[in-house]
C-alpha positions in Angstrom: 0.0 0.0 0.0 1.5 3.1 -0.7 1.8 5.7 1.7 0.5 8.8 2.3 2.0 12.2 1.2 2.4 13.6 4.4 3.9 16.5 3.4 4.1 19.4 0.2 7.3 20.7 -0.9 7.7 23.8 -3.0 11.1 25.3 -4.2 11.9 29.4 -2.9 15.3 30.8 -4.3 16.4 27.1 -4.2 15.3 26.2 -0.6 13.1 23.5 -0.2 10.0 25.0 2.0 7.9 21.7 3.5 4.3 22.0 4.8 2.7 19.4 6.4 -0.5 17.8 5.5 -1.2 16.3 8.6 -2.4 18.6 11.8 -1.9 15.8 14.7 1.8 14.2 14.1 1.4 11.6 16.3 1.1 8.3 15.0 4.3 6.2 14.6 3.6 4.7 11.4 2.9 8.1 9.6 6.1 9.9 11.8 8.2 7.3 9.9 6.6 7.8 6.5 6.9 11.5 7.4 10.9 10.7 8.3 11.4 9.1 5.1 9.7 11.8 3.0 11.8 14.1 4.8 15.1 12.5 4.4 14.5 12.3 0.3 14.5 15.9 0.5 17.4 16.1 2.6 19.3 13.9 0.7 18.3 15.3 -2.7 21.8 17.7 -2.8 24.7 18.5 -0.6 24.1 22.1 0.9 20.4 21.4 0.9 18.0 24.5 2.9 15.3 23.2 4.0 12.5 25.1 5.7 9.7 23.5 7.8 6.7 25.4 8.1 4.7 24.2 10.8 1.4 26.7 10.1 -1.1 23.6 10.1 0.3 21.6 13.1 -1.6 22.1 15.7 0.2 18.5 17.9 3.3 16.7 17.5 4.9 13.7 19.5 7.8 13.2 21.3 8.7 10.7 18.5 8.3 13.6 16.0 10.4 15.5 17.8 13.1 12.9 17.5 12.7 12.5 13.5 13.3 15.7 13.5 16.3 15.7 15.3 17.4 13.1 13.1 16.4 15.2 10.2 18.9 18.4 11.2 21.5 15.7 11.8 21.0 14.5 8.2 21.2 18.2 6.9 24.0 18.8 8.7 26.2 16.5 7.5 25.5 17.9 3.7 26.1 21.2 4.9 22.7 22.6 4.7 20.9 24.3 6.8 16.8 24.1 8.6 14.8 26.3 9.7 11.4 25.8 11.2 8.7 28.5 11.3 5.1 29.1 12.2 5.1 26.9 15.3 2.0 27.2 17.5 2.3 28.1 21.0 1.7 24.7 22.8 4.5 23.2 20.4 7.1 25.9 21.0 6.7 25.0 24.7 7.7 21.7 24.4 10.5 22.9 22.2 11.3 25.2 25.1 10.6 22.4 27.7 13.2 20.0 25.2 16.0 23.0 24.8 15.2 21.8 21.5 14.8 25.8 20.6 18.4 26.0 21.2 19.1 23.7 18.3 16.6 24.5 15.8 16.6 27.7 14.1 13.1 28.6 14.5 11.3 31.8 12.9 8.1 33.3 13.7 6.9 33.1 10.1 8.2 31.6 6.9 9.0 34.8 5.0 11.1 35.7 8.1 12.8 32.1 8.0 13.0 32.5 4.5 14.9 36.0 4.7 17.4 34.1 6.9 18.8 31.9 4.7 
């Protein structure tokens, strides 16, 4: 069965900006299809910019919150850079909560996120 696209990707200036489809990222079966979705675009050239704009998320798991730490690792190493924007209050305090905030670049809204490549 194939999966779902959990995720749309347009191109800005040659950064890769990623909306999600889903509102609740909680289940472990779509996190991992949303992993692997995720790491194609990471993987797709060295020096990859990706920006994640979370605008529809309204919850996320712990487990999310690991693929995405997985995910900056992944960009990392190719030399690019993410940036996350449009988080929703409740999520940025788990970021807080996390220190995950001190990792991940995060913008209040994509055009700012965007301006900061």
């Amino acid at each position: 069965m194939p999966s779902a696209e959990h995720i749309i990707v347009t191109k800005n200036n040659g950064i890769n900006v990623i909306e999600f489809n889903d509102r609740k990222i909680l289940d472990e079966l779509a996190i991992r299809e949303l992993g692997e979705q995720l790491q194609d675009v990471a993987e797709s050239q060295d020096g990859v910019r990706i920006l994640l704009n979370f605008q529809n998320v309204e919850h996320l798991s712990s487990a999310a919150l690991g693929m995405l730490i997985t995910l900056d690792q992944r960009v990392k190493e190719r030399k690019g850079a993410l940036k996350l924007s449009n988080i929703n209050p409740q999520i940025y305090e788990v970021f807080k909560i996390t220190r995950l905030n001190k990792l991940f670049e995060i913008h209040e809204s994509a055009a700012r996120a965007l301006g900061a490549f």
